[in-house]
N, C-alpha and C positions, 0 to 999 in steps of 0.2 A: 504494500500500500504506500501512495507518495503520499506528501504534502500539500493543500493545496497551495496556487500557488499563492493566493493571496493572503495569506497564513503565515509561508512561511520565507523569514528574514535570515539567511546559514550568514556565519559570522567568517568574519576574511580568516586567513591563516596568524597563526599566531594570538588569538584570544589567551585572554586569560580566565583560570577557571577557577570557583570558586574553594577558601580553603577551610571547607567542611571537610567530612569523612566522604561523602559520596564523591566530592570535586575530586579531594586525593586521589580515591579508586580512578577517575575520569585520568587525570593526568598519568598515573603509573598504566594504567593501560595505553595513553598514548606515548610512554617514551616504550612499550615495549614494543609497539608497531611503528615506530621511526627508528629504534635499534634494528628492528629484523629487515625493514623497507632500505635502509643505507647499507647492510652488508648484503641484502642477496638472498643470503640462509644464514642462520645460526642455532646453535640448540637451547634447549632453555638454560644449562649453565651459563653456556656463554653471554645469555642474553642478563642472565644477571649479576655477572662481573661486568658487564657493562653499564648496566642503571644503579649499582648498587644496593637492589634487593637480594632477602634469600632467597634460594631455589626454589623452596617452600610457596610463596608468595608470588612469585613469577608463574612456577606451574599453575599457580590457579586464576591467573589473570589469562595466560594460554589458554589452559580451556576453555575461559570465556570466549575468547576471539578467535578460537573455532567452533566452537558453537552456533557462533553468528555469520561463519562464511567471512573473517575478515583474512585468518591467518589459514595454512595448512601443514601439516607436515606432510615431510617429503621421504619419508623413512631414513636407516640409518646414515649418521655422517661417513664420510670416507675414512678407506682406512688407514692405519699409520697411527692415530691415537693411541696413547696409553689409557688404561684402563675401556670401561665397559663404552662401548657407543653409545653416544644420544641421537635421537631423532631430531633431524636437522627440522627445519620453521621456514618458513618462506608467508610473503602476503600472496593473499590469493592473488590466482589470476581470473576467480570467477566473483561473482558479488560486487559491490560497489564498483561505479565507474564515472570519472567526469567529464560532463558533456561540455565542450568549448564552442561556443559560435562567433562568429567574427561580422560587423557591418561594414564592407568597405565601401568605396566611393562607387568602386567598378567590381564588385563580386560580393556574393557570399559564402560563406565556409560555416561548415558543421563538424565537428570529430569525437569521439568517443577513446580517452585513455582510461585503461585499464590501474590497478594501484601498484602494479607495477611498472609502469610508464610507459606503457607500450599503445601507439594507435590502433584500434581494435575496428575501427569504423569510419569513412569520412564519407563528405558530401559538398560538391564545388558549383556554383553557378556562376558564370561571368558574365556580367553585363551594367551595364551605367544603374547607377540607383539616385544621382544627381539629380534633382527638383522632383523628385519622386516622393508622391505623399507617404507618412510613414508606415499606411496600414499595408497598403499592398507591399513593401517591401517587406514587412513584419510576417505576413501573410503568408510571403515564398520562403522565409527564412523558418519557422514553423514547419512549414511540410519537408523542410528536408533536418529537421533535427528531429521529427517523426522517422522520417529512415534511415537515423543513424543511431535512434534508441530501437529500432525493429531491428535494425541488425546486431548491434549490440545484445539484446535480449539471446536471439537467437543462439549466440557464445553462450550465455549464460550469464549476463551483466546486468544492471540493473543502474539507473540513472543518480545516483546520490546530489549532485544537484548539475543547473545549467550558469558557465558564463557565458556572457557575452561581451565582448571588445567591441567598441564604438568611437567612430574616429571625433571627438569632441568632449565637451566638458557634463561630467555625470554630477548629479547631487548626492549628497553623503547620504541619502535615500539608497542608494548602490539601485538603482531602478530609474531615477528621471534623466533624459538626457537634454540638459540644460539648453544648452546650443551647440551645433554641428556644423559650423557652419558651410564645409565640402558639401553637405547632404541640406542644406537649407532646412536643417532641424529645429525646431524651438519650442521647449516643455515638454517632450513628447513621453508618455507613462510609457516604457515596455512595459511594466508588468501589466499595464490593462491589455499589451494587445500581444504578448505571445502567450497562451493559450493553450499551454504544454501540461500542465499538473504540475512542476518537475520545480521546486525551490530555485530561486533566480538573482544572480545578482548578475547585476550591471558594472564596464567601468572601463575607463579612457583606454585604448589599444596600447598607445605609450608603455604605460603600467604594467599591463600583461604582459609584454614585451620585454620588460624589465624584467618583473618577478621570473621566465622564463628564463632569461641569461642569468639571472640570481640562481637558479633550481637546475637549470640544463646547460650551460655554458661552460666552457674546461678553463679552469680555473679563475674563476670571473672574481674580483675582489669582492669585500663586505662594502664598500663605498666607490658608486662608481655614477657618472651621467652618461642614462642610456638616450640615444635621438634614434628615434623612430622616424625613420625618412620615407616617404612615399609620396602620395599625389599632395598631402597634406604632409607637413613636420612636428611631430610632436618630443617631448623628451620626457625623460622622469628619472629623480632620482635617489639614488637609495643609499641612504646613508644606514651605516651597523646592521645591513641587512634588511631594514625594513624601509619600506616607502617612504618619503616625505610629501605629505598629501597639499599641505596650507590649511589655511582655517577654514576653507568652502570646498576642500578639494579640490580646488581645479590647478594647483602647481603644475609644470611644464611646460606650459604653450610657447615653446620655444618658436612654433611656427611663425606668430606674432609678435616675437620682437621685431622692431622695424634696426633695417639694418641702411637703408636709406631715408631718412625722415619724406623726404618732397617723392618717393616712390610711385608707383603706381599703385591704383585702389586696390584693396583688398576684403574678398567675403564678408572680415570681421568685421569691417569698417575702418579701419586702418589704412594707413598706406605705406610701401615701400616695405610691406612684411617678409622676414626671409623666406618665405611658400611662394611670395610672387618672384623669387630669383632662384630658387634650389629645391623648391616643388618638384614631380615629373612634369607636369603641364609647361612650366615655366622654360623647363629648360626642353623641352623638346620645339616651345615657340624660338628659342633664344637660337638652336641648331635651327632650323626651318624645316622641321618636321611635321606632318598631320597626325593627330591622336589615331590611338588605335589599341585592339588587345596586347597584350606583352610590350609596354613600353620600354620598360629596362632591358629586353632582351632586346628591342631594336636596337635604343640608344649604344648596347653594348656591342651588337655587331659593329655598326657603322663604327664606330670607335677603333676597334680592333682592327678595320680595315683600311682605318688611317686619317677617316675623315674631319678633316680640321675645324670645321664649323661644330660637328659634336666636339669633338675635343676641347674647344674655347668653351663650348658651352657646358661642358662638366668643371673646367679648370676655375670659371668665372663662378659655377655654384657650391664647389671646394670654398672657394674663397668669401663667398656670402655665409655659408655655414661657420668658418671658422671664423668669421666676424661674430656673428650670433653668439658663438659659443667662448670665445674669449669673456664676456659679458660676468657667463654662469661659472665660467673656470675661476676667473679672479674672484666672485662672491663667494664659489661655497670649495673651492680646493680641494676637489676631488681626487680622488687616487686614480682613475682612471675615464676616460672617454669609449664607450662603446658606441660604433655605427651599426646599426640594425635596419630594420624593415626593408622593402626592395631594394633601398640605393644601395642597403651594404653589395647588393651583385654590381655595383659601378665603381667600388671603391679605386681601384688599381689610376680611375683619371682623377677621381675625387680629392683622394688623400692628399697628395704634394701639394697642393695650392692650400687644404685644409689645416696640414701639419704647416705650414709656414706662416700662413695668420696667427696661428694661435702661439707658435713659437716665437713671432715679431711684435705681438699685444699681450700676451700675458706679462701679468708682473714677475712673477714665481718663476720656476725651473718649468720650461714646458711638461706640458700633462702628456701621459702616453696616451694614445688610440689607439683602439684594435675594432675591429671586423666580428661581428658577431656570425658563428657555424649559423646559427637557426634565420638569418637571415628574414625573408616575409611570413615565414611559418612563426616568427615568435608570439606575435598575440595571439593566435589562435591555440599554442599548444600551449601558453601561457594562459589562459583563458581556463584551459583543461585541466591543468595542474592545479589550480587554484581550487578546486573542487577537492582533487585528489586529496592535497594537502590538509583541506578541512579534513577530511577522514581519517587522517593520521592524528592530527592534531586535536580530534575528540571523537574517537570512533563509539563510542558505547551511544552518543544521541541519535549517529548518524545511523548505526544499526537501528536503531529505536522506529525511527522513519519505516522500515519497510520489515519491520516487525506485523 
């Protein structure tokens, strides 16, 4: 049985939980399914030299969380150990699963990971969602997060909750989205109109992006600014691991800093904002290019093939970028700059003129950049994970749900 949706509000990762007796139990069951979810398998000794519970204690927090389909054993460990084997622990791979969906400008995405991080399900649509009222676009996105929980089920999964990445500013609601302005959104309730059953939070793509390279990125620091580049610019940034949201949430809108005050108009209302010079739109106007599906992969052809006018026009939105982002480097002195979302596939023209703004404007030692692996796939599996994580981080509610 879900939730409905209007009921129910799942809390981000990282909650804290209350310190009664029952919270306790909540908590020691979630560090024993983030000990067992971060190595793979372990047995229950191992699992309680790692939290510092007794054996005693552990085993019976285990059998809770296989009782509910969260954990399984996988029978005995390998061999080579001294003394008797224990039955190695693994999280399932059936039972809970986080459903991630993505609004972009020009697509929608649906996925289903499993709690052990694996995509178990997706669902892709391409096409313009720009001045599109928000129900029919809510409407198609809906029917394919239906078929990505029908296939999911089909494994044996089960929806634990749904996010959603949306290229704009959400309210601390984690459901309205304030303004959008790619998508000419403004107030619009998902939760009155996706119409899933399935607990829902909402929240800026940036974000998931982030939390993504935070949870899936090879060696990603605890303090880093992620920019989320695509047809829109977003950033976010996380300082000690956790997000920094601002008092309304809506931190990052790196897209909007204006980087030429007298620029050219801008969605927001602004002008000269960095999206109107290292957008994709902007810069495939800047190459003299016609819009179309796969813009990065055109832009990166023609690049590759030598052609100068892209090239100037990736060199000149390196260079609008690392204007913007000198800005956020001198304020908050981050340990590192990650490039994400589509541009990361353009990095190779981007970078040089980016790394040299920021290394001729910043006051400090320049900040390293690096290239995010997950590239456009970050909000959406960031999206997925964000679910997932609630699971770990209080599995005994989360069972409770579909109890």
């Amino acid at each position: 049985m879900t939730t409905p949706l209007h009921e129910a509000r799942p809390a981000r990762p990282g909650r804290a939980l209350p310190d009664t007796q029952q919270g306790i139990r909540r908590r020691n069951l979630a560090r024993v399914m983030h000990a067992v979810s971060a190595e793979g398998s372990l047995s229950r000794a191992a699992v309680a030299s790692r939290i510092g519970l007794t054996r005693a204690a552990v085993s019976t927090l285990v059998d809770e969380l296989i009782r509910t389909g969260l954990l399984e054993e996988l029978g005995p460990e390998r061999p080579g150990r001294v003394g008797r084997p224990g039955s190695a622990l693994a999280v399932s791979g059936h039972g809970p699963a986080g459903i991630g969906a993505e609004v972009g400008v020009d697509h929608l995405a649906v996925c289903a990971v499993d709690l052990r991080g694996a995509v178990r399900a997706r669902a892709v649509r391409h096409g313009a969602n720009r001045g599109r009222a928000p129900q029919p676009v809510i409407r198609e996105l809906t029917a394919l997060v239906r078929r990505v929980v029908a296939e999911a089920e089909r494994e044996g999964l089960w929806p634990a909750g749904l996010a959603v990445a949306v290229p704009g500013l959400v309210a601390r609601d984690a459901r309205t989205v304030v303004r959008a302005p790619n998508l000419d959104w403004n107030d619009t309730d998902l939760g009155a109109l996706l119409s899933t059953g399935i607990p829902l939070t909402v929240d800026n793509e940036a974000n998931f992006g982030a939390l993504a390279e935070l949870w899936l990125g090879e060696r990603t620091p605890g303090d880093f600014l992620h920019v989320s580049a695509e047809i829109g610019i977003g950033a976010a940034v996380v300082v000690d691991g956790q997000l920094l949201r601002g008092t309304r949430g809506f931190a990052g809108e790196l897209g909007h800093v204006p980087v030429q005050p007298d620029g050219p108009p801008c969605p927001c209302g602004g002008r000269g904002c960095l999206e109107q010079y290292a957008g994709e739109e902007a810069v495939l106007r800047a190459a003299g290019l016609e819009p179309g599906e796969d813009l990065v992969g055109l832009l990166a052809r023609r690049a590759e093939e030598g052609d100068e006018d892209v090239r100037r026009a990736l060199r000149d939105a390196g260079s609008a970028l690392g204007i913007a982002l000198t800005g956020a480097v001198n304020l908050l002195d981050p340990e590192s700059v990650v490039l994400g979302g589509a541009l990361a596939g353009l990095s190779p023209w981007l970078l040089p003129s980016l790394k040299r703004e920021l290394a001729d404007r910043t006051a400090g030692p320049a900040c390293p950049v690096s290239v995010s692996r997950l590239g456009s796939e970050g909000p959406l599996l960031g999206a997925a994970h964000s679910v997932v994580r609630a699971v770990l981080d209080d599995p005994a509610t989360v069972a409770a749900l579909h109890a």
